[in-house]
mmCIF entry with sequence, helices, sheets and N, C-alpha, C, O atoms, coordinates in Angstrom:
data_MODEL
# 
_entry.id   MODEL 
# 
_entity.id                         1 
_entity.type                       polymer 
_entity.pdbx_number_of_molecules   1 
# 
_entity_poly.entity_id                      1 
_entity_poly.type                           'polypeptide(L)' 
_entity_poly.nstd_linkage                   no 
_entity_poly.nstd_monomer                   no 
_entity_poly.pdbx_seq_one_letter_code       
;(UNK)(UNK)(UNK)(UNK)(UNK)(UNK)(UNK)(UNK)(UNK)(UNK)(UNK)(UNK)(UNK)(UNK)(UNK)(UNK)
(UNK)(UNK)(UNK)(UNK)(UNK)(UNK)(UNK)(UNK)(UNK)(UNK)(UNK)(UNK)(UNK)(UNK)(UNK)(UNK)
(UNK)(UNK)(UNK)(UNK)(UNK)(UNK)(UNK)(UNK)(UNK)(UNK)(UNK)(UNK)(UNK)(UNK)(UNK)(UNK)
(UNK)(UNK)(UNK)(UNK)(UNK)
;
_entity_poly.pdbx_seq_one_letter_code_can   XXXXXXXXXXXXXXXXXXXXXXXXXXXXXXXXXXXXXXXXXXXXXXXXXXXXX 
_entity_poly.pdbx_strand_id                 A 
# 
loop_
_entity_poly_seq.entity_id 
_entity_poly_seq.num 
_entity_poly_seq.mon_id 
_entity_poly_seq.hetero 
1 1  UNK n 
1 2  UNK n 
1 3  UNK n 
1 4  UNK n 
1 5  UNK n 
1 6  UNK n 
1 7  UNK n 
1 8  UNK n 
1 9  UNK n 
1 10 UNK n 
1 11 UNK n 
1 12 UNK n 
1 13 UNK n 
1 14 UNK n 
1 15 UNK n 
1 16 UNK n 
1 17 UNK n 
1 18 UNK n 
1 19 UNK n 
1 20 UNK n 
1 21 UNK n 
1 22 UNK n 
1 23 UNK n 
1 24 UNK n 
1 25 UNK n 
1 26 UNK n 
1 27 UNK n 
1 28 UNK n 
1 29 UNK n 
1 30 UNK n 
1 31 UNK n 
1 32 UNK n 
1 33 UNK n 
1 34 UNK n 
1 35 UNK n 
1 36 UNK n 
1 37 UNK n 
1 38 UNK n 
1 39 UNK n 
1 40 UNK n 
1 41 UNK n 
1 42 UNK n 
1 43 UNK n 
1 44 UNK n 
1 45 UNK n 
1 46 UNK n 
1 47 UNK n 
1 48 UNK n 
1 49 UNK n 
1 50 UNK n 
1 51 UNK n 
1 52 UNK n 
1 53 UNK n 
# 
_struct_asym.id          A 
_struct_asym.entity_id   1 
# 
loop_
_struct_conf.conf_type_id 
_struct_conf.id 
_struct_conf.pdbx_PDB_helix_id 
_struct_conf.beg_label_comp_id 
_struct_conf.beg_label_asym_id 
_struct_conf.beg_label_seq_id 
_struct_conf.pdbx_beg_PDB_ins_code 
_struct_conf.end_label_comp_id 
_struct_conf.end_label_asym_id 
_struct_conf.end_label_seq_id 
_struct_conf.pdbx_end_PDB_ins_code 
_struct_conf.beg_auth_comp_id 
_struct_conf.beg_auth_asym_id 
_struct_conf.beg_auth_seq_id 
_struct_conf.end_auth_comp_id 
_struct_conf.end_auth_asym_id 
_struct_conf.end_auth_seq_id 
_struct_conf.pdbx_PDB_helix_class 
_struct_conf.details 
_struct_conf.pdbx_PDB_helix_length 
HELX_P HELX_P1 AA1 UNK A 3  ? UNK A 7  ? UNK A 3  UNK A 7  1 ? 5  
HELX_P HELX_P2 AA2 UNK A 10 ? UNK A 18 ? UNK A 10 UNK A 18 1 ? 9  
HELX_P HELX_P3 AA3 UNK A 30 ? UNK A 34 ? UNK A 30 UNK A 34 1 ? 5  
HELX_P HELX_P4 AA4 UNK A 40 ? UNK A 52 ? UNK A 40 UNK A 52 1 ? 13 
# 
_struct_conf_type.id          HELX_P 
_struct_conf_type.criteria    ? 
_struct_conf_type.reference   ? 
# 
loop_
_atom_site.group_PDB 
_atom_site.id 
_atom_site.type_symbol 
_atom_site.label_atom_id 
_atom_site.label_alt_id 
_atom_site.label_comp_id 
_atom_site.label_asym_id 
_atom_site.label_entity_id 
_atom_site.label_seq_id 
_atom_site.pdbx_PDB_ins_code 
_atom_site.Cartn_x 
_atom_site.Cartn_y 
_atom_site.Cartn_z 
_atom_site.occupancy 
_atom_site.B_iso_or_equiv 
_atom_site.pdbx_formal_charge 
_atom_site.auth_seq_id 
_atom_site.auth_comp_id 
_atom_site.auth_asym_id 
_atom_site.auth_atom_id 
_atom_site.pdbx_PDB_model_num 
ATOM 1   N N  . UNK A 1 1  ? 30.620 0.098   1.257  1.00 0.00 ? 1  UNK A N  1 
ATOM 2   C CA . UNK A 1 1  ? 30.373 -1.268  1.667  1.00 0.00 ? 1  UNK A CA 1 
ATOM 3   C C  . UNK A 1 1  ? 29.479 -1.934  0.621  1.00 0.00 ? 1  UNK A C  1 
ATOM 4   O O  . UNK A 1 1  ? 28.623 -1.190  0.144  1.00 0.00 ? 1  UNK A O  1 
ATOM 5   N N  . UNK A 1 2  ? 29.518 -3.429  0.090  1.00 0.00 ? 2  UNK A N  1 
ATOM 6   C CA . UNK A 1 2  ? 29.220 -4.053  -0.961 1.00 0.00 ? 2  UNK A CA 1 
ATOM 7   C C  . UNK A 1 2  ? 27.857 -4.546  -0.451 1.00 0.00 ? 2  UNK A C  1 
ATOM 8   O O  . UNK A 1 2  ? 27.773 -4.439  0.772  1.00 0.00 ? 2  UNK A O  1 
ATOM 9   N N  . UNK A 1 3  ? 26.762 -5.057  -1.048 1.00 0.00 ? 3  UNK A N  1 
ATOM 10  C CA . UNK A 1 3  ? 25.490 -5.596  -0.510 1.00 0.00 ? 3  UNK A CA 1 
ATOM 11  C C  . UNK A 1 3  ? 26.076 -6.162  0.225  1.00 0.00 ? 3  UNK A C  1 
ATOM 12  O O  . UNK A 1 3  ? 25.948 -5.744  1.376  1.00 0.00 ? 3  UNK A O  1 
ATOM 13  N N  . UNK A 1 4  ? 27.117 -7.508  0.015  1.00 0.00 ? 4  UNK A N  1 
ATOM 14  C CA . UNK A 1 4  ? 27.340 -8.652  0.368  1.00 0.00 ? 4  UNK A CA 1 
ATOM 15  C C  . UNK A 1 4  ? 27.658 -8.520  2.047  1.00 0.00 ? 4  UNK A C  1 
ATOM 16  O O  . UNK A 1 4  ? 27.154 -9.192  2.947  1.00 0.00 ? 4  UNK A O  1 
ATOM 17  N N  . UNK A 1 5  ? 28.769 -7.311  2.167  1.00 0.00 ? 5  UNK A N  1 
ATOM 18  C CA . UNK A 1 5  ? 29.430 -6.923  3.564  1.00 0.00 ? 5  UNK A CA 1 
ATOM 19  C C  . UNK A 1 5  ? 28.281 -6.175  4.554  1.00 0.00 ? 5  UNK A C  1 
ATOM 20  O O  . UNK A 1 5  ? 28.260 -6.063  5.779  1.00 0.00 ? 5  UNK A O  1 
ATOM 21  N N  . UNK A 1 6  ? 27.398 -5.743  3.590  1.00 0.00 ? 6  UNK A N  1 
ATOM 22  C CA . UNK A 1 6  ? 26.128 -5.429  4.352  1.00 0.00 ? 6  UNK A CA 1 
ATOM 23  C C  . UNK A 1 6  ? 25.818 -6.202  5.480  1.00 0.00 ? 6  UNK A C  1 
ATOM 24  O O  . UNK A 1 6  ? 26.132 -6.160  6.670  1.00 0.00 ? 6  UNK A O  1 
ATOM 25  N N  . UNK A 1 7  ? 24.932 -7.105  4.596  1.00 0.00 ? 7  UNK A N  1 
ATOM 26  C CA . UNK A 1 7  ? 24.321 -8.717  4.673  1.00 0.00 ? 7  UNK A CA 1 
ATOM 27  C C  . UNK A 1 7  ? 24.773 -8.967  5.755  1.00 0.00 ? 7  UNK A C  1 
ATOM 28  O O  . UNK A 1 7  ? 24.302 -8.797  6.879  1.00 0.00 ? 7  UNK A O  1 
ATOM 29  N N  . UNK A 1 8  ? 26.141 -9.571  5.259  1.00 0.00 ? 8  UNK A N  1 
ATOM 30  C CA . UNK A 1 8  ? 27.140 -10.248 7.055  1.00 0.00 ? 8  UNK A CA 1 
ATOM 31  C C  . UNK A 1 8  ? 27.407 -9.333  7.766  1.00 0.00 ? 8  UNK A C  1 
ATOM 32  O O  . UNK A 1 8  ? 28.391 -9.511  8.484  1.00 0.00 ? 8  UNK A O  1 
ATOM 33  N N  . UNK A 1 9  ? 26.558 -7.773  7.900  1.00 0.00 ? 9  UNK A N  1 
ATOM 34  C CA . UNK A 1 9  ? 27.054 -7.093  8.934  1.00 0.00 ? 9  UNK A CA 1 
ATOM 35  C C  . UNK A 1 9  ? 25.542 -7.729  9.838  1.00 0.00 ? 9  UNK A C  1 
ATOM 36  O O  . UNK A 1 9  ? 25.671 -8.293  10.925 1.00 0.00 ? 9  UNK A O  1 
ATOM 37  N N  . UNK A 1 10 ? 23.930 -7.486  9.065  1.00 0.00 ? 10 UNK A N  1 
ATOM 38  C CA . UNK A 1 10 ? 22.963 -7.808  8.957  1.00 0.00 ? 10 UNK A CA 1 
ATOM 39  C C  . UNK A 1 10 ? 22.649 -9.179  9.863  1.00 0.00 ? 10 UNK A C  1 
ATOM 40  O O  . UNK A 1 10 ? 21.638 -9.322  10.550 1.00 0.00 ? 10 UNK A O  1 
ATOM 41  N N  . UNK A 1 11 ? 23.578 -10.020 9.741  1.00 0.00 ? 11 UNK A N  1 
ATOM 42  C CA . UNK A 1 11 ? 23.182 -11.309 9.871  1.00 0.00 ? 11 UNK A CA 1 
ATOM 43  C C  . UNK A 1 11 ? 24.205 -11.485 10.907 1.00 0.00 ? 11 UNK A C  1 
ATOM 44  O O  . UNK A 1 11 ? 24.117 -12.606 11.407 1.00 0.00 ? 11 UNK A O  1 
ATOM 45  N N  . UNK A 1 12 ? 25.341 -10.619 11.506 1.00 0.00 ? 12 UNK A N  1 
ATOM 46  C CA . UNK A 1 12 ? 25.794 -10.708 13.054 1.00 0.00 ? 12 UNK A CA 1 
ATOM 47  C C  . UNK A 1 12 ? 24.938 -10.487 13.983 1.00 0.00 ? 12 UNK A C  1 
ATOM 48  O O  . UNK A 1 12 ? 24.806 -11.124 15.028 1.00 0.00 ? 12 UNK A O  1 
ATOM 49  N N  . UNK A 1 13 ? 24.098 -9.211  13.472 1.00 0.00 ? 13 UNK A N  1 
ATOM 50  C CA . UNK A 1 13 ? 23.160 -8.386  14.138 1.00 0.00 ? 13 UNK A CA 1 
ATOM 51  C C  . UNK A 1 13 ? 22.341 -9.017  14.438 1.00 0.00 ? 13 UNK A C  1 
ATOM 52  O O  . UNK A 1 13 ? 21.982 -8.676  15.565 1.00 0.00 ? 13 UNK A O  1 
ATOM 53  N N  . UNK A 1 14 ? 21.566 -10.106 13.930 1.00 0.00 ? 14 UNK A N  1 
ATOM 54  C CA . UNK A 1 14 ? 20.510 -11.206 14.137 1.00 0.00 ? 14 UNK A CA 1 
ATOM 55  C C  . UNK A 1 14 ? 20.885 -12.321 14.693 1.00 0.00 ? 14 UNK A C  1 
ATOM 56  O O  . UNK A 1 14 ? 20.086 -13.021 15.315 1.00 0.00 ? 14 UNK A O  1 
ATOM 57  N N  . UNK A 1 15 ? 22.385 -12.688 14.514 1.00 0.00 ? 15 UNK A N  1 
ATOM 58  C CA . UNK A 1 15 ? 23.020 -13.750 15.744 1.00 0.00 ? 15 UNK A CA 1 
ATOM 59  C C  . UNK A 1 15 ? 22.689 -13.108 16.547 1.00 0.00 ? 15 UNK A C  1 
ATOM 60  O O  . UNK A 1 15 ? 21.494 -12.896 16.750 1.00 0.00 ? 15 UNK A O  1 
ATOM 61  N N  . UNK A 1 16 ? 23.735 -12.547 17.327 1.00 0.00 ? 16 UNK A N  1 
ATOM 62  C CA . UNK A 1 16 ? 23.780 -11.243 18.214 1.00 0.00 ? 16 UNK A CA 1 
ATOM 63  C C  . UNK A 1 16 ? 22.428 -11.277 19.179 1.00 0.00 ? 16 UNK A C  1 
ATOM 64  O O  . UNK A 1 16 ? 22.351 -11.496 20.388 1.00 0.00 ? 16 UNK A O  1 
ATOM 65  N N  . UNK A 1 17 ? 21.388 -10.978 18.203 1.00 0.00 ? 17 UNK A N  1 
ATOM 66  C CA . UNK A 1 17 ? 19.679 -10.940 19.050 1.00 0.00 ? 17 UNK A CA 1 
ATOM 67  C C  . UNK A 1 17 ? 19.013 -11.576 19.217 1.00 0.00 ? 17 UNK A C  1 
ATOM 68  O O  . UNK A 1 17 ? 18.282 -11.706 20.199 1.00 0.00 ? 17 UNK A O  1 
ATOM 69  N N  . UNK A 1 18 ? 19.112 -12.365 17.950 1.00 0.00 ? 18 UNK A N  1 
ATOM 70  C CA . UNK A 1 18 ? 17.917 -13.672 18.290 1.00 0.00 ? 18 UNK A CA 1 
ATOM 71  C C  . UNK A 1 18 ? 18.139 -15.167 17.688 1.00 0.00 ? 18 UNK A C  1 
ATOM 72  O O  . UNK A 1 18 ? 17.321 -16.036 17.388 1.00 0.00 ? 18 UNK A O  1 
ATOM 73  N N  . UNK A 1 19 ? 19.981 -15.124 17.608 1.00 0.00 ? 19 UNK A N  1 
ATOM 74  C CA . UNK A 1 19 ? 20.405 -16.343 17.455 1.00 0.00 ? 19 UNK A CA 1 
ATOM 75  C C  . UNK A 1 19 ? 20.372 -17.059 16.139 1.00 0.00 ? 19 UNK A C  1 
ATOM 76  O O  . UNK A 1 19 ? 20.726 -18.215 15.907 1.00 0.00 ? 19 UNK A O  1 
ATOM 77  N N  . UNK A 1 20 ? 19.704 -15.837 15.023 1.00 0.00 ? 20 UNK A N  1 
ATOM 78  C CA . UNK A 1 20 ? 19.176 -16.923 13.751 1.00 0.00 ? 20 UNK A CA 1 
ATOM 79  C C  . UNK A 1 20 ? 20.028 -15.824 12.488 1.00 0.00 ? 20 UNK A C  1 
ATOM 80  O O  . UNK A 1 20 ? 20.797 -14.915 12.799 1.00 0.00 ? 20 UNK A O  1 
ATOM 81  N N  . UNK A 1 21 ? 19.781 -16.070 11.567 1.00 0.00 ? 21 UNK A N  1 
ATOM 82  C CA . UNK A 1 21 ? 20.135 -15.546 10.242 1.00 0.00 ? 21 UNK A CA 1 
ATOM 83  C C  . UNK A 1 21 ? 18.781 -14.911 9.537  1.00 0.00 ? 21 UNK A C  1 
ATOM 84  O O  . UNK A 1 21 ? 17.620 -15.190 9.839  1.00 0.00 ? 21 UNK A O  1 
ATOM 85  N N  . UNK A 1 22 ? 19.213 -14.008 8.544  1.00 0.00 ? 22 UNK A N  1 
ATOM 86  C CA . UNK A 1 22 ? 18.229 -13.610 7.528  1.00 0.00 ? 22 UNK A CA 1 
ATOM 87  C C  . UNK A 1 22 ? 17.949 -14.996 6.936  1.00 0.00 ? 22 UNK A C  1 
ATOM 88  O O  . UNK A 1 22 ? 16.726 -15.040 7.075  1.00 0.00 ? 22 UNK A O  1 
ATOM 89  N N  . UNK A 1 23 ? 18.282 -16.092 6.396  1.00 0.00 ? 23 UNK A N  1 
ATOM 90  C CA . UNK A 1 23 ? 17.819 -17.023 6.154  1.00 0.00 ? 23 UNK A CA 1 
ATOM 91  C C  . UNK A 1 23 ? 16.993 -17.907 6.677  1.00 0.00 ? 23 UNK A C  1 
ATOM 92  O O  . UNK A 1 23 ? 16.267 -18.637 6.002  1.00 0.00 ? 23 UNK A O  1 
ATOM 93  N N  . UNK A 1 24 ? 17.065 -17.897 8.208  1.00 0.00 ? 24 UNK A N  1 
ATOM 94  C CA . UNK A 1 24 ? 16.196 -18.385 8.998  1.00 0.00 ? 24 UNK A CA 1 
ATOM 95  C C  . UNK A 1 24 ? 15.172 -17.441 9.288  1.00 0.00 ? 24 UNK A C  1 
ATOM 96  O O  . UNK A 1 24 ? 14.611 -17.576 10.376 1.00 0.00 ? 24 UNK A O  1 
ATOM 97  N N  . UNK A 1 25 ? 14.885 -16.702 8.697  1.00 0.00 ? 25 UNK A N  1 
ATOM 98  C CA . UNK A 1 25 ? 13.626 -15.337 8.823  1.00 0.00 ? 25 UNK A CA 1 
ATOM 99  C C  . UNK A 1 25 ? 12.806 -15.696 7.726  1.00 0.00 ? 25 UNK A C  1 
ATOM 100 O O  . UNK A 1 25 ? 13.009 -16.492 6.810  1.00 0.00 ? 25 UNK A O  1 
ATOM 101 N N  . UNK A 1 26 ? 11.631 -14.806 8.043  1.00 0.00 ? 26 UNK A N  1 
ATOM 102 C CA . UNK A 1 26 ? 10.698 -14.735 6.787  1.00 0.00 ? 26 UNK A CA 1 
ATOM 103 C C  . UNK A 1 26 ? 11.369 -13.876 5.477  1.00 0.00 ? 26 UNK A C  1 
ATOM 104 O O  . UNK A 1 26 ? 12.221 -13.113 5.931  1.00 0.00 ? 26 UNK A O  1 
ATOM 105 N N  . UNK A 1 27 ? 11.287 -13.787 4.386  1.00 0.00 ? 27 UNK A N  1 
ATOM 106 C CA . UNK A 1 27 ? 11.863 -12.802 3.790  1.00 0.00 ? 27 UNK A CA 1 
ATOM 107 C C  . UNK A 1 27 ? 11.438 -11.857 3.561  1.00 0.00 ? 27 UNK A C  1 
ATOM 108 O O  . UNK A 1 27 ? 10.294 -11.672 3.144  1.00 0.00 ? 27 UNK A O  1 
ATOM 109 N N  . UNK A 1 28 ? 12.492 -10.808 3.841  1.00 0.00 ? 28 UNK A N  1 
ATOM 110 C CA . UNK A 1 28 ? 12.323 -9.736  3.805  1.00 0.00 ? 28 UNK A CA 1 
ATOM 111 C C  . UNK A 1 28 ? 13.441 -8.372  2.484  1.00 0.00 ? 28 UNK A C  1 
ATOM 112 O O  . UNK A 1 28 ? 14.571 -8.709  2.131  1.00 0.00 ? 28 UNK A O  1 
ATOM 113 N N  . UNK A 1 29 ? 12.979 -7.344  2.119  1.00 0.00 ? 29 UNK A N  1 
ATOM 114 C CA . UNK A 1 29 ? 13.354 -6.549  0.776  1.00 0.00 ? 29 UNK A CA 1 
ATOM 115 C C  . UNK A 1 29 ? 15.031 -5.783  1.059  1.00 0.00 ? 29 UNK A C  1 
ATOM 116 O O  . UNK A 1 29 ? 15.407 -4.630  0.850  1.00 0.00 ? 29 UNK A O  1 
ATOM 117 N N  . UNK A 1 30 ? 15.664 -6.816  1.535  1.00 0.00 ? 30 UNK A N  1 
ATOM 118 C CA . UNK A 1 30 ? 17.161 -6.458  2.088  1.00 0.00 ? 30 UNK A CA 1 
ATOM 119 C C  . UNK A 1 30 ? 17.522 -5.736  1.161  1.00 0.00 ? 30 UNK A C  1 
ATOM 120 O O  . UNK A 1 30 ? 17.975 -4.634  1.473  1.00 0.00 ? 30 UNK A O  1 
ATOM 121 N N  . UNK A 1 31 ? 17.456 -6.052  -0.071 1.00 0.00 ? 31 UNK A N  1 
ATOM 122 C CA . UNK A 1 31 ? 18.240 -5.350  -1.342 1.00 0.00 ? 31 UNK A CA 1 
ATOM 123 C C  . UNK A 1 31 ? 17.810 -3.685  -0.998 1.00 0.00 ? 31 UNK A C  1 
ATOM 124 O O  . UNK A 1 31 ? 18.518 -2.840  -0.450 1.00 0.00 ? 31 UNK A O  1 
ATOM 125 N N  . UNK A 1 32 ? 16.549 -3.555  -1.467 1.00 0.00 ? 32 UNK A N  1 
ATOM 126 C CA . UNK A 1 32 ? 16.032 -2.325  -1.626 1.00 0.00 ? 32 UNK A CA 1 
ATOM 127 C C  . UNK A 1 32 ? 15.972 -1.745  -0.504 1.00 0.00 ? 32 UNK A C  1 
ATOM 128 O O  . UNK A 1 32 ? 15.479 -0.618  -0.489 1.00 0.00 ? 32 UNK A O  1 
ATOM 129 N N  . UNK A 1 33 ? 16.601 -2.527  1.139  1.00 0.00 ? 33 UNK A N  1 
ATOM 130 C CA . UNK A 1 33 ? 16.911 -1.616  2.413  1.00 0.00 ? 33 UNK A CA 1 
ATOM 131 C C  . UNK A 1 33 ? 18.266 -0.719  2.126  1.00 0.00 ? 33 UNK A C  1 
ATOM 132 O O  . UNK A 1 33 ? 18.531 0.398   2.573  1.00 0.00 ? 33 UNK A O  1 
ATOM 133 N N  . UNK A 1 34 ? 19.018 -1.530  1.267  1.00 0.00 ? 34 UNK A N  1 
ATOM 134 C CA . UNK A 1 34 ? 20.405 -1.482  1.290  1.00 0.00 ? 34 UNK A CA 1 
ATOM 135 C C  . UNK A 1 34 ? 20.583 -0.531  0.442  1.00 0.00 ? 34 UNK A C  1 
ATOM 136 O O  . UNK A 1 34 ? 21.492 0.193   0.848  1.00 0.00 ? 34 UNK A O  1 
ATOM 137 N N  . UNK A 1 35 ? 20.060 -0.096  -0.769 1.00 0.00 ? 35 UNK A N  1 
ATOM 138 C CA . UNK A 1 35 ? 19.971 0.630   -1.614 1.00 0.00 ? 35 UNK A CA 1 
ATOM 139 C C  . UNK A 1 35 ? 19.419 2.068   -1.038 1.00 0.00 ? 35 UNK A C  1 
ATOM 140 O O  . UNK A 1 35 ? 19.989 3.132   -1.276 1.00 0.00 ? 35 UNK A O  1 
ATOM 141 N N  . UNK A 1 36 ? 18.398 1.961   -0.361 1.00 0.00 ? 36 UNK A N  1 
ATOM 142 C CA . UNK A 1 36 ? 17.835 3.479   0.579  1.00 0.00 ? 36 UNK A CA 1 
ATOM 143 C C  . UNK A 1 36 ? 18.963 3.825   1.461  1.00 0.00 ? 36 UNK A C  1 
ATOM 144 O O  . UNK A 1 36 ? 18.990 4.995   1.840  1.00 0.00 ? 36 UNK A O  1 
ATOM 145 N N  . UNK A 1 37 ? 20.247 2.745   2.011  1.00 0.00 ? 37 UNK A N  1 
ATOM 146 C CA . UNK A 1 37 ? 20.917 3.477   2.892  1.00 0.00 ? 37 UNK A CA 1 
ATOM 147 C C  . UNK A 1 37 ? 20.702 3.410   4.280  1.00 0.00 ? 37 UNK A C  1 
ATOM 148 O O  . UNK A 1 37 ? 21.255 4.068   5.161  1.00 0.00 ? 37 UNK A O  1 
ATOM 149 N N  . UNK A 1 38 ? 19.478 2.182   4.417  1.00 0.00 ? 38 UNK A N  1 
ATOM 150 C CA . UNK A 1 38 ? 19.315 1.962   5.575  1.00 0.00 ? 38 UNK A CA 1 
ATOM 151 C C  . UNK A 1 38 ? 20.589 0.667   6.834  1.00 0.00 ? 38 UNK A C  1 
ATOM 152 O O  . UNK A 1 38 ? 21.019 -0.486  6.785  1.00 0.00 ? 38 UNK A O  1 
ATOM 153 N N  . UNK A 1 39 ? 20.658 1.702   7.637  1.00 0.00 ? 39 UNK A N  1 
ATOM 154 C CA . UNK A 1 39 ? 21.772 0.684   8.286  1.00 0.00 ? 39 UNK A CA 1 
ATOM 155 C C  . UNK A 1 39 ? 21.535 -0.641  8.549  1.00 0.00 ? 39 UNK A C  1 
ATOM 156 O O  . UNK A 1 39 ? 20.374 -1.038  8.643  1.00 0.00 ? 39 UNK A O  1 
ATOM 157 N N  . UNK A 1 40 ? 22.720 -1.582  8.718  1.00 0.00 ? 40 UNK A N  1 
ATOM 158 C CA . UNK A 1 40 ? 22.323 -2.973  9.180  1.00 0.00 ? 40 UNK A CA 1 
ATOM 159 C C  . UNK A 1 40 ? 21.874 -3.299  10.436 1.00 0.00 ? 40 UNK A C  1 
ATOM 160 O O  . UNK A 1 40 ? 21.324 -4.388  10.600 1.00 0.00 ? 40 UNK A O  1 
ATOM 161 N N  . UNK A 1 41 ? 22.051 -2.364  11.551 1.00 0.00 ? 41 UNK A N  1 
ATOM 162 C CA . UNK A 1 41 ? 21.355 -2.668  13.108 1.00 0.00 ? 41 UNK A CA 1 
ATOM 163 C C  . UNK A 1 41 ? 19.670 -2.385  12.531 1.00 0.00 ? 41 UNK A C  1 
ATOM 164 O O  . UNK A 1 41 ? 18.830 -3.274  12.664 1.00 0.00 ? 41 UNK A O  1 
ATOM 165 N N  . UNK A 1 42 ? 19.473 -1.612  12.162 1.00 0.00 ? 42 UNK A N  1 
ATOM 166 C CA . UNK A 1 42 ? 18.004 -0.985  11.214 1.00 0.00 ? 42 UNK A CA 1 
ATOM 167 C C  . UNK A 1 42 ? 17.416 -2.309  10.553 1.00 0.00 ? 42 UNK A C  1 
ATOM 168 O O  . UNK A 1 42 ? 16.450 -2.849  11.092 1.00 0.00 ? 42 UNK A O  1 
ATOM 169 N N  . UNK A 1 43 ? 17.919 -2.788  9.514  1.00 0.00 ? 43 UNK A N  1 
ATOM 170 C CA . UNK A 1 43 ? 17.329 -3.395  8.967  1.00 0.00 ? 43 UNK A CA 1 
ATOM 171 C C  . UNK A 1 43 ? 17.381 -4.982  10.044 1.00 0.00 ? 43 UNK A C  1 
ATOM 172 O O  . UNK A 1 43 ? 16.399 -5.720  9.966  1.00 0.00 ? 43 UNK A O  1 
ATOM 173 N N  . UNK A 1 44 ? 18.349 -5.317  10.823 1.00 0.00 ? 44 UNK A N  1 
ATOM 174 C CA . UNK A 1 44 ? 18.150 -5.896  11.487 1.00 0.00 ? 44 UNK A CA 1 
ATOM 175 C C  . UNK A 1 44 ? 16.949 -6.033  12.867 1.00 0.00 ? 44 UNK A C  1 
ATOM 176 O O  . UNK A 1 44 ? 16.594 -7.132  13.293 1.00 0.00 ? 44 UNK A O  1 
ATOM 177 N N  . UNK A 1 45 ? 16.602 -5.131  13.250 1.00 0.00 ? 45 UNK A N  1 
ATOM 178 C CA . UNK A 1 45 ? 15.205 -4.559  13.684 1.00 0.00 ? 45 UNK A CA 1 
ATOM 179 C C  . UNK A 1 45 ? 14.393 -5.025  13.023 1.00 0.00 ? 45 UNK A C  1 
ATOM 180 O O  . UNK A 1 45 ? 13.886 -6.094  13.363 1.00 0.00 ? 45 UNK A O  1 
ATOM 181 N N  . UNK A 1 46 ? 13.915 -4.225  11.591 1.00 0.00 ? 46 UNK A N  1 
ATOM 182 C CA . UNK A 1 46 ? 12.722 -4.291  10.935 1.00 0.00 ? 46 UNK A CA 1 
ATOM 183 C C  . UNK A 1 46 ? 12.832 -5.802  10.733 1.00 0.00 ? 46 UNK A C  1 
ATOM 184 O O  . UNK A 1 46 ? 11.819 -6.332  11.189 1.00 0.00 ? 46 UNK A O  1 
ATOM 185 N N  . UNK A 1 47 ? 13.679 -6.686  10.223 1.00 0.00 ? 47 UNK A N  1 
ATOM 186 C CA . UNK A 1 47 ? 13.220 -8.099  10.176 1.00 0.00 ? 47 UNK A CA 1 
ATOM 187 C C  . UNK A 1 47 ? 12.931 -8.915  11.206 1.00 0.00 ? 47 UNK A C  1 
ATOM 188 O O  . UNK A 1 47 ? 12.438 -10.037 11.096 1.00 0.00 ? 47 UNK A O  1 
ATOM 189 N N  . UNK A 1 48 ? 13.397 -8.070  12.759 1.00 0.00 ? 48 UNK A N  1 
ATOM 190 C CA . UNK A 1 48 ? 12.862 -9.292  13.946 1.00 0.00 ? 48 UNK A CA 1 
ATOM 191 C C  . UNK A 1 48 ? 11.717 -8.619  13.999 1.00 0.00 ? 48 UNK A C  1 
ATOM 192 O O  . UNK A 1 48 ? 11.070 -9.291  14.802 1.00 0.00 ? 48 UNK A O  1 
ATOM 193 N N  . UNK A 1 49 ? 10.927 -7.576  13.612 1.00 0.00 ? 49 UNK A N  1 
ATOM 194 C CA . UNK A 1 49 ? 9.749  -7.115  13.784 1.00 0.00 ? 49 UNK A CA 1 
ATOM 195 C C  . UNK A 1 49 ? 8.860  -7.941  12.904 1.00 0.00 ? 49 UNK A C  1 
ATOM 196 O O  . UNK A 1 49 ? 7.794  -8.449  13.254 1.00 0.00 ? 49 UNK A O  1 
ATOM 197 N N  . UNK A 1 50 ? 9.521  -8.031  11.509 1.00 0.00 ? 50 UNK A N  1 
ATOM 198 C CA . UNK A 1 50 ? 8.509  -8.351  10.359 1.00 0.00 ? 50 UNK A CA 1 
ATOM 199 C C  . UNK A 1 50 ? 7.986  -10.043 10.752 1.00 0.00 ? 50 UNK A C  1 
ATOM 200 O O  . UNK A 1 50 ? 6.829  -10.406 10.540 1.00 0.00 ? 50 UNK A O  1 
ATOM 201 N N  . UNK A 1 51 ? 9.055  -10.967 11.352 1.00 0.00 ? 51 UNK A N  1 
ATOM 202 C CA . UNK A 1 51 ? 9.394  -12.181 11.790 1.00 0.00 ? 51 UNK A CA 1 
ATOM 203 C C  . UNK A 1 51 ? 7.902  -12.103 12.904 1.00 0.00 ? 51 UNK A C  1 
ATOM 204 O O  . UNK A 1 51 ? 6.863  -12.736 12.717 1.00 0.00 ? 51 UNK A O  1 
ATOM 205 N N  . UNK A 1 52 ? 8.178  -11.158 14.042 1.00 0.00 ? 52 UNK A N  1 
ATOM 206 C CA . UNK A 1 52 ? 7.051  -11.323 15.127 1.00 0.00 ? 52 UNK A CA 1 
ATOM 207 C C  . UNK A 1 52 ? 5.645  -11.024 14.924 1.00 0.00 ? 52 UNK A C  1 
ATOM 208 O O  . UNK A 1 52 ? 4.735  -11.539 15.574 1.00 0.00 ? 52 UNK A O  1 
ATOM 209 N N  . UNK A 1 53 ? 5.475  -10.009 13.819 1.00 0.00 ? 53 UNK A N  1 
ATOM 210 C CA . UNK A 1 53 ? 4.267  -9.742  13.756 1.00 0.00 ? 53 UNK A CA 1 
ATOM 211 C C  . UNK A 1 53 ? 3.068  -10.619 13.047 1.00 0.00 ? 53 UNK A C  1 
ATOM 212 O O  . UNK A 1 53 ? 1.907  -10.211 13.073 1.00 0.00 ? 53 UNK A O  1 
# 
């Protein structure tokens, strides 16, 4: 899977929960999630976390 197909797996996952996009988030090190292999429900987590805290 390409960053890109990541991403829009990433950014269903954040419709899905809390209605918004990685763009509508604070930013967060997607690249270098994606590169460790971390899944998109995962990294979708860590950014509604990074967002609330």
């Amino acid at each position: 899977m390409s960053f890109e197909q990541w991403m829009s797996d990433v950014d269903r996952k954040l419709g899905f929960a809390v209605g918004l996009s990685s763009e509508d988030l604070p930013d967060c090190c997607y690249r270098d999630w994606y590169k460790d292999g971390v899944s998109a429900a995962t990294a979708a987590r860590r950014a509604i976390r990074r967002a609330v805290a």
